[in-house]
C-alpha positions as CSV (number, residue, x, y, z in Angstrom):
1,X,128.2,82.4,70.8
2,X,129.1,81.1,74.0
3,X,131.5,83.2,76.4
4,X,133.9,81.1,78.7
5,X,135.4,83.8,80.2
6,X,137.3,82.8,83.9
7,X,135.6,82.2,87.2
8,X,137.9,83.4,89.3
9,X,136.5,83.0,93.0
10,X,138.3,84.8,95.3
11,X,137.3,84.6,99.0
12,X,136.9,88.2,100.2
13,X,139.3,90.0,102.2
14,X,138.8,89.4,105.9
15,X,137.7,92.4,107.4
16,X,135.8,93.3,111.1
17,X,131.5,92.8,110.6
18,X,131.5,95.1,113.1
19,X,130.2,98.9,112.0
20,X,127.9,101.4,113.9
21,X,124.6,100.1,113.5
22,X,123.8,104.0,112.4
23,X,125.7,103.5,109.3
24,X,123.4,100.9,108.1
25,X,120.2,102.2,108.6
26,X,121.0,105.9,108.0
27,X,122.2,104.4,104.4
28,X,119.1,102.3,104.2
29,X,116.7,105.0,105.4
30,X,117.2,106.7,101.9
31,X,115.1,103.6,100.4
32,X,112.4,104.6,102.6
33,X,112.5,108.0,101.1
34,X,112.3,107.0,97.2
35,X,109.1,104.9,98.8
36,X,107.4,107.5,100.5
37,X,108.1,110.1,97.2
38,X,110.3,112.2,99.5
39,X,113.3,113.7,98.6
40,X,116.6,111.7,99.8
41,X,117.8,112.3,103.0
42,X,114.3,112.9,104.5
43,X,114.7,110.5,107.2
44,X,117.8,111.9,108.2
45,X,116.5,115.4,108.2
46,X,113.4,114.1,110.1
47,X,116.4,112.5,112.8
48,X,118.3,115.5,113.0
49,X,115.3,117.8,114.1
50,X,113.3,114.8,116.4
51,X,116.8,114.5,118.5
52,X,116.9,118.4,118.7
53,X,113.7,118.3,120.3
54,X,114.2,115.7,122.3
55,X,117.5,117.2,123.6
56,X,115.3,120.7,124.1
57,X,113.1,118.6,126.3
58,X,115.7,117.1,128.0
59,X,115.4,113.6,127.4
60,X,117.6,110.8,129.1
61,X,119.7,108.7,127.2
62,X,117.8,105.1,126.7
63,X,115.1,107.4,125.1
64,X,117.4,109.6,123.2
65,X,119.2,106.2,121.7
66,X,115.4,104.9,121.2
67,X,114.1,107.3,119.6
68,X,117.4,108.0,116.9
69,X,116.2,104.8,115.1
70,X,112.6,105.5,115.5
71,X,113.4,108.5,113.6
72,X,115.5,106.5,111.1
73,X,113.1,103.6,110.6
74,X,109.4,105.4,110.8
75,X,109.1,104.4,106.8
76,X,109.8,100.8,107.4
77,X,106.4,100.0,107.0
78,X,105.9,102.4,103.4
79,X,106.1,99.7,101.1
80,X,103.4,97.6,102.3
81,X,101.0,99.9,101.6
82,X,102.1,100.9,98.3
83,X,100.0,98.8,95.6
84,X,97.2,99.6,97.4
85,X,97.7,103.3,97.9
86,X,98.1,102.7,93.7
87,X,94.7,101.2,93.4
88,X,92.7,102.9,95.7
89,X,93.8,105.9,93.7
90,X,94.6,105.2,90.4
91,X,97.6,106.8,90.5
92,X,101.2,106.9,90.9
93,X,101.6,105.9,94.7
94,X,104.8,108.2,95.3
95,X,102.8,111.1,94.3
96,X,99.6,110.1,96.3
97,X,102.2,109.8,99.3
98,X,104.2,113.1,98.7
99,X,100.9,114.8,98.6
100,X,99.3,113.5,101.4
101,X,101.9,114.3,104.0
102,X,101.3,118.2,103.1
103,X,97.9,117.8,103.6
104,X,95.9,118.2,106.6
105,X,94.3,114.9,106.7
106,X,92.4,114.7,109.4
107,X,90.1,117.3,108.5
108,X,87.2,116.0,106.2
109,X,87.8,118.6,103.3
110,X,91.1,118.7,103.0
111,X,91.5,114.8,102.9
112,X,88.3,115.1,100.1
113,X,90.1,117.7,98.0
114,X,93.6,115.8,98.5
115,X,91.5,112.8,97.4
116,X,90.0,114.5,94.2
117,X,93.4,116.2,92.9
118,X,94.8,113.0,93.4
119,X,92.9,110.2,91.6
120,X,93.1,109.3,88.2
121,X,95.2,111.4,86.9
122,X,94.3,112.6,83.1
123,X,91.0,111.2,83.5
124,X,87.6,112.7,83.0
125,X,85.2,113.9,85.4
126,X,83.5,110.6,85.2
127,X,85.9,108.2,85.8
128,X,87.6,110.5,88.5
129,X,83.9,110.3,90.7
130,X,84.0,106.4,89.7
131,X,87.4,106.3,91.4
132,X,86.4,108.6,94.5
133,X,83.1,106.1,95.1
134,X,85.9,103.8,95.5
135,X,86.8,105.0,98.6
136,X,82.9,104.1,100.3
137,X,84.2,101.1,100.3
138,X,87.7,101.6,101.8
139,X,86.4,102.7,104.9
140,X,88.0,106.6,106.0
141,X,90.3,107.8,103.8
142,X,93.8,106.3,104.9
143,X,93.1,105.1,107.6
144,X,93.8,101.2,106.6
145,X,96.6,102.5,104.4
146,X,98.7,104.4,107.4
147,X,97.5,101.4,109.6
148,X,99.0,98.9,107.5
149,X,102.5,101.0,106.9
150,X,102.4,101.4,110.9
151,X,101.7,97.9,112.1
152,X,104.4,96.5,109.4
153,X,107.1,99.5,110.4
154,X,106.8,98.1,113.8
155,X,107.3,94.4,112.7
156,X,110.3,95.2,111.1
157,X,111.7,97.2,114.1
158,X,111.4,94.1,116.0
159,X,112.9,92.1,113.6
160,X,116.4,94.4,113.2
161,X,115.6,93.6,117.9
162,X,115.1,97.8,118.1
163,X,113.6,98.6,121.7
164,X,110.2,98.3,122.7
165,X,110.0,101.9,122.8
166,X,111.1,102.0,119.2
167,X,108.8,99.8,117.5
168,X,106.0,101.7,119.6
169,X,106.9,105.2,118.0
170,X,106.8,103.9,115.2
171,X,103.0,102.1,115.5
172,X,102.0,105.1,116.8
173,X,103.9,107.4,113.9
174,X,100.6,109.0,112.4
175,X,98.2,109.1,115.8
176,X,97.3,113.3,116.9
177,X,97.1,114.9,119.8
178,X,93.1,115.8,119.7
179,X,92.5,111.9,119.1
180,X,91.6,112.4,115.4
181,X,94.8,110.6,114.2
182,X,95.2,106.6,113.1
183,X,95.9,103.9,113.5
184,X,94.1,103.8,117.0
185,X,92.5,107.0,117.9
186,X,95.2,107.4,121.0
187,X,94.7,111.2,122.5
188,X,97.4,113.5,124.6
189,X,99.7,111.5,126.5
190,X,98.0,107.8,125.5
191,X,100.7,108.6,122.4
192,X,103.8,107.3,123.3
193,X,106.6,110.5,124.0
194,X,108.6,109.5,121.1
195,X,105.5,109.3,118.4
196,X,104.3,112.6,119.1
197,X,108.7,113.9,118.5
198,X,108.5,111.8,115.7
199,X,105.5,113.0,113.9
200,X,106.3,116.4,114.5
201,X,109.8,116.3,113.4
202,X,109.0,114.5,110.0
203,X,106.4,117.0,109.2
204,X,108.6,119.8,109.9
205,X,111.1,118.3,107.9
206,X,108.5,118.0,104.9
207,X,107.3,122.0,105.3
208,X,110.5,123.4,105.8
209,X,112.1,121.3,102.5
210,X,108.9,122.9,100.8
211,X,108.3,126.0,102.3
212,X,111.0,126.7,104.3
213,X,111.4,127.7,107.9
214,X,108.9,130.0,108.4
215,X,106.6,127.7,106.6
216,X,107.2,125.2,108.5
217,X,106.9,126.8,111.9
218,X,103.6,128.6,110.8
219,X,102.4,125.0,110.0
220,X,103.4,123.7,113.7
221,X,102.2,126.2,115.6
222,X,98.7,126.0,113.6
223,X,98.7,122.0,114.2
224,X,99.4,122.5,117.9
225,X,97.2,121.0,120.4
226,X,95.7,119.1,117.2
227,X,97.9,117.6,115.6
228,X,100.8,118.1,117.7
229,X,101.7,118.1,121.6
230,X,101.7,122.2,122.2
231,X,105.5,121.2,124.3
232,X,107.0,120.0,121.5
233,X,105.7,122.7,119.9
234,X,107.5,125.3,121.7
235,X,110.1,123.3,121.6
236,X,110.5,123.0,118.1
237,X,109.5,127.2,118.1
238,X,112.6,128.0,120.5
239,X,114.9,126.8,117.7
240,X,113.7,129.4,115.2
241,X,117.0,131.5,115.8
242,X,119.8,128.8,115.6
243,X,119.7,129.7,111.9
244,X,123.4,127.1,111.8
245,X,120.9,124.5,112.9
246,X,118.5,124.9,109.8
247,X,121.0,125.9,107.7
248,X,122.9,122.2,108.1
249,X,120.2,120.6,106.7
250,X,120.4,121.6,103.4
251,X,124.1,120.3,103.4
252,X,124.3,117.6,100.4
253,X,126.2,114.4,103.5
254,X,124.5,114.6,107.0
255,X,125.9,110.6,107.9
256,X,128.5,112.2,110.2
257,X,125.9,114.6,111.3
258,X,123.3,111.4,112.4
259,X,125.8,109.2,113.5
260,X,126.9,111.8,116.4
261,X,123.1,112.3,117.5
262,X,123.4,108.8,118.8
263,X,124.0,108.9,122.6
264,X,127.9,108.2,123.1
265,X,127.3,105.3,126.0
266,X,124.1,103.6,124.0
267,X,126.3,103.2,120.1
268,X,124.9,100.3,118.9
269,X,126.9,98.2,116.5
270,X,125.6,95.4,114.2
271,X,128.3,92.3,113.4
272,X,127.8,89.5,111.2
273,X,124.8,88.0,112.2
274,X,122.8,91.5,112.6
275,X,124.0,92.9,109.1
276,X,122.5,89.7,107.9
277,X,119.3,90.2,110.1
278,X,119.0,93.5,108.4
279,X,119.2,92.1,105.0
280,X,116.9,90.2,105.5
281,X,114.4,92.5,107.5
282,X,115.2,95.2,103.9
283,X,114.1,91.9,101.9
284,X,111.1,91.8,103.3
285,X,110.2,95.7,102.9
286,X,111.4,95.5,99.3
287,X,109.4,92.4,98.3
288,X,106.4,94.3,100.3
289,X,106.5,96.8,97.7
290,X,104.1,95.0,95.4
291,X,101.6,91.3,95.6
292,X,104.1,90.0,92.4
293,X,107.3,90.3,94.3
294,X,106.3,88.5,97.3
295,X,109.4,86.7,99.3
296,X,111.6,87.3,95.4
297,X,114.7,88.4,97.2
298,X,114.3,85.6,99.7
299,X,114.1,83.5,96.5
300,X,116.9,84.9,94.7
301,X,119.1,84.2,97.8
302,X,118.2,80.3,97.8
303,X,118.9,80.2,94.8
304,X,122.3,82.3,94.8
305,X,123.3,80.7,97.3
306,X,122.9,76.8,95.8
307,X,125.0,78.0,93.0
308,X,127.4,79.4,95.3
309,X,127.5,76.1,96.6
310,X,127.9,74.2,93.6
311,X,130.8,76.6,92.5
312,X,132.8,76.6,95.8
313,X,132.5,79.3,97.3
314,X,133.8,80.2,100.5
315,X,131.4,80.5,103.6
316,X,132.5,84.4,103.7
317,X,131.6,84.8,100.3
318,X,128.2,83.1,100.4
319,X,127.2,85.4,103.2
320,X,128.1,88.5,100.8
321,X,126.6,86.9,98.0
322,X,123.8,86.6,100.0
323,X,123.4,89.9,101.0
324,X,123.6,90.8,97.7
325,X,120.9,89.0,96.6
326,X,118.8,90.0,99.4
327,X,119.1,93.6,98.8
328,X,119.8,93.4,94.7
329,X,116.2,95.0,94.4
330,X,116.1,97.8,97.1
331,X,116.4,100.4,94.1
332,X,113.4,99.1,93.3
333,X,111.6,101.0,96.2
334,X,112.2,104.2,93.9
335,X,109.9,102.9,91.3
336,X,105.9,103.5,91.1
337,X,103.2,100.7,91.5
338,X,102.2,102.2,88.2
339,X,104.7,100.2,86.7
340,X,105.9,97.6,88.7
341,X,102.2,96.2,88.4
342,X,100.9,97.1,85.1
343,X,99.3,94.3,83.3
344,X,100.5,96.0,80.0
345,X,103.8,96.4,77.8
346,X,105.9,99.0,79.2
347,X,106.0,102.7,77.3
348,X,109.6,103.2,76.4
349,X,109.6,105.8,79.5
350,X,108.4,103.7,81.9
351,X,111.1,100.9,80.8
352,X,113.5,103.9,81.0
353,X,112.9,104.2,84.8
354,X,113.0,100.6,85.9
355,X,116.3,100.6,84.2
356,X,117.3,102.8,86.6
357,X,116.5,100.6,89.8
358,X,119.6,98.7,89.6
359,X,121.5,102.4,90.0
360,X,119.4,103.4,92.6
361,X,120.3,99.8,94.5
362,X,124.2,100.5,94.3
363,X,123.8,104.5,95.7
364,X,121.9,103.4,98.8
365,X,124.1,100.2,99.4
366,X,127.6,102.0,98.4
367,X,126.7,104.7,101.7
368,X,127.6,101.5,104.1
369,X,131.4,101.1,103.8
370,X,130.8,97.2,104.8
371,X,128.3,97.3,101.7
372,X,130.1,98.5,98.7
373,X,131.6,95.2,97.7
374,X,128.4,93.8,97.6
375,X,127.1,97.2,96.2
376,X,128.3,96.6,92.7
377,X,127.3,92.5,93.1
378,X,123.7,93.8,94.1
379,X,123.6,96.3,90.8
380,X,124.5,94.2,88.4
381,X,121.9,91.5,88.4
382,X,120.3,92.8,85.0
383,X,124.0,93.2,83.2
384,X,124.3,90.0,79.9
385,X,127.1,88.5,79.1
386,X,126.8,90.6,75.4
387,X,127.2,93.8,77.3
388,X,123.5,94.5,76.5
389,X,122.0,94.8,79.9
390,X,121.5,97.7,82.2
391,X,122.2,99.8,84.1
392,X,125.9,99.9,83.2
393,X,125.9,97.4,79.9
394,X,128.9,96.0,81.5
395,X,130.6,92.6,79.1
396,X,131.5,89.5,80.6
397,X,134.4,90.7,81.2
398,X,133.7,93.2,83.6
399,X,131.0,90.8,85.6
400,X,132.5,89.2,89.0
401,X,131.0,85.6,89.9
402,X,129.3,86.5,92.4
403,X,127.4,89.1,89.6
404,X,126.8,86.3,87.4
405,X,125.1,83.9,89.8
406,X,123.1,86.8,90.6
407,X,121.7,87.4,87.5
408,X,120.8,83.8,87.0
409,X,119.0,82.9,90.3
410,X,117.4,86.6,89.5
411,X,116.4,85.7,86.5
412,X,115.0,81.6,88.0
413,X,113.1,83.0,90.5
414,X,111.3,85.7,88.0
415,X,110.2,83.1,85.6
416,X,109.2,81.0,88.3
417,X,106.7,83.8,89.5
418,X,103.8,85.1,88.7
419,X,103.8,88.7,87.3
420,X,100.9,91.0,86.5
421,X,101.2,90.3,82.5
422,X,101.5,86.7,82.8
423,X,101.3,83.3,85.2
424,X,104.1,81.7,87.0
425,X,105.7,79.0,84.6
426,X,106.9,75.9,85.5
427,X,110.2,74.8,86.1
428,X,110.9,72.6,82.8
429,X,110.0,76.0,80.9
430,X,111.8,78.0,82.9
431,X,115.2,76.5,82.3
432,X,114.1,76.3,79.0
433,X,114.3,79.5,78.5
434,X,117.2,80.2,80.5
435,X,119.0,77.2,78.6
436,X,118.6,79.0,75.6
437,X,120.2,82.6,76.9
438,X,123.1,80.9,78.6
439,X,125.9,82.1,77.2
440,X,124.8,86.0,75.0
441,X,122.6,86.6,78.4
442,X,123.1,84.5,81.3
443,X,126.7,82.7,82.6
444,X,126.7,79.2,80.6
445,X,128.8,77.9,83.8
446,X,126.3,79.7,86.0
447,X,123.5,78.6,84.9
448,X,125.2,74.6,84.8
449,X,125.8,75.1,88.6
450,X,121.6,76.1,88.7
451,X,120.8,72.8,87.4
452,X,123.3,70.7,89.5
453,X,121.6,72.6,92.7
454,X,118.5,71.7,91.2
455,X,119.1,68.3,90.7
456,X,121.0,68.0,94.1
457,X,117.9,69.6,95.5
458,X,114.8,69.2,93.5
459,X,112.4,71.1,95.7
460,X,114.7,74.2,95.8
461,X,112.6,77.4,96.1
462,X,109.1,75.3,95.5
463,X,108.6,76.2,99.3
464,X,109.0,79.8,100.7
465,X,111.3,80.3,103.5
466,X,110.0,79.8,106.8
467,X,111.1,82.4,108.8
468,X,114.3,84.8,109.2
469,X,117.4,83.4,110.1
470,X,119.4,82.9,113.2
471,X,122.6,82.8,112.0
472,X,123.0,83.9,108.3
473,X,122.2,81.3,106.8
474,X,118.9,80.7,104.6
């Protein structure tokens, strides 16, 4: 059967692109967190005790405002390191990660015991020792693994323009005080100010949501002078009686929280052509999250936005649907390598979870108020016109435009890839296939406004996008 249901297209309300920059990235920070296995809110936790210190220490303003979004961005880098955190263990990478940042790394045995609990999980003792040998060849434990998170977390702090200062906290996110840390082996003061808050505060963060306060202070004060700066340490120390402090941080909404660390006189605020500067910059770290879905949101976007196009949308409504598209996959941060990559079928489970991604994508974008009409747009990119799809198993009915074309420029750009079970098809089968879901799965008028865009533009996404852009458009 073939569903004909309207296409209304109805040009968004107008309404001011300008929001506290804060907004966006404390929203987008949870991402980060389902990347790096940490509970949500980690990163805002992490902020909320790195600008405490930093106010102990009496920092000035341009390094308080600095170091707020170091603090919010220092797991911009965690999904490039992801697939192969999953291969060089075996194992689910979110787990590896959680793990890791308990451990006490830089000390031979614990990074070998860490190593051996970790690999190959459910395996023998043979093929767990196979695994370990694996490591010989990977150089020290880690260390390319934090490099690469670093050196990419600072590239995308660039890209949203974050200070110098910024970008360099971040680099230097995982480098100790005695020397022994990584990427670069920096020592003392070599460590830029902000690094050494920001690795303290996100390690505190992780002890006290495990072990609580006293746990996480008996951790500090051990790491100090190796790990840690022994100033920030006492700093961190002289807040062990401001129990409202630590209490606060258990409290389930800490946006208003964050958003009034940010020094009064430095607010930054992100309009039209930042918010699509950050959509873009989130594309990238979602696509980094495994070698299949490289430059996929980009993709999706193109094509999105050629339908668009083709259907007559507005030039608001192509930047939302753009948007959309860029971050329809974010959710999929929260899902392990484990599965994203495997070469085999699915287990009913592990289908069961990425069914979930496109639920995790509309939480994280529904916490930016400027976001939540393209929250449901960005979710529903695996909904059919049948009401079979997921996560919601929404009918035609209950699908905007802008949802439709999403789910067919999704589904384009998929076939047209190359994905661990099979090879990238070409584009005669591709709309093949699609021809032959248009109407029970994919939007018959949708996908009719694919082909027109294709024919207007025959080499539409045969050539990845060049670089970010300037003004919005792609």
């Amino acid at each position: 059967m073939i569903f004909r249901t309207p296409l209304p297209i109805v040009p968004p309300e107008s309404a001011p692109e300008d929001i506290r920059l804060s907004e966006v990235i404390s929203a987008l920070s949870y991402a980060l967190d389902l990347t790096e296995g940490q509970p949500e809110g980690h990163s805002v936790r992490t902020c909320l005790i790195g600008m405490r210190i930093g106010r102990e220490i009496g920092l000035d303003a341009d390094a308080r405002s600095s170091l707020f979004y170091a603090l919010l961005l220092k797991d911009a880098g965690c999904s490039a390191n992801a697939a192969a955190t999953c291969e060089l263990f075996g194992a689910d990478d979110q787990v590896v990660k959680r793990t890791w940042k308990t451990t006490d790394w830089a000390g031979r045995w614990q990074s070998f015991v860490h190593v051996a609990r970790n690999v190959r999980p459910g395996a023998g003792l043979v093929a767990k020792a196979r695994q370990i040998a694996g490591f010989a060849g990977a150089g020290a434990v880690g260390t390319e693994l934090v490099r690469t998170r670093c050196d990419r977390g600072a590239d995308i702090a660039r890209m949203l323009e974050m200070t110098d200062d910024t970008a360099a906290a971040i680099r230097a996110l995982d480098e100790h005080w005695d020397g022994r840390g990584v990427p670069l082996g920096l020592r003392g003061e070599e460590i830029p100010l902000l690094a050494r808050i920001a690795c303290l505060a996100q390690t505190a963060e992780i002890f006290h949501s495990v072990y609580g306060l006293q746990g996480a202070l008996a951790m500090a004060r051990e790491r100090s002078g190796r790990w840690f700066d022994p100033g920030l340490v006492r700093a961190l120390v002289s807040l062990r009686a401001d129990s409202a402090f630590w209490a606060a941080l258990s409290f389930d909404d800490l946006r208003a929280s964050t958003a009034a660390l940010e020094p009064a006189d430095r607010v930054l605020t992100a309009d039209g052509e930042r918010l699509d500067r950050i959509a873009y910059a989130f594309a990238r770290v979602i696509d980094a999250k495994s070698p299949y879905t490289y430059r996929h949101s980009e993709g999706v976007a193109l094509y999105a936005d050629a339908i668009g196009r083709t259907l007559g949308f507005t030039p608001e409504a192509l930047r939302d649907l753009r948007r959309a598209a860029l971050l329809h996959d974010v959710g999929k941060l929260g899902v392990s390598n484990r599965i994203l990559d495997k070469p085999e079928k699915l287990t009913e489970e592990e289908y069961a979870v990425v069914k979930r991604h496109p639920e995790h994508t509309y939480q994280i974008l529904a916490r930016v108020a400027r976001f939540r009409e393209l929250a449901d747009t960005a979710a529903s990119h695996h909904e059919r016109m049948d009401g079979r799809g997921y996560h919601r198993g929404l009918p035609a009915g209950g699908l905007p435009t802008a949802a439709r074309i999403l789910a067919v420029a999704d589904v384009c750009d998929a076939l047209s890839a190359e994905r661990p079970y099979r090879g990238a098809m070409p584009r005669e089968r591709v709309l093949q296939i699609m021809r032959a879901d248009a109407g029970p799965g994919l939007c018959p008028e949708c996908f009719v406004g694919l082909e027109q865009a294709l024919e207007d533009r025959p080499d539409l996404g045969l050539q990845p996008p060049a670089a970010a852009p300037e003004n919005g458009n792609l």
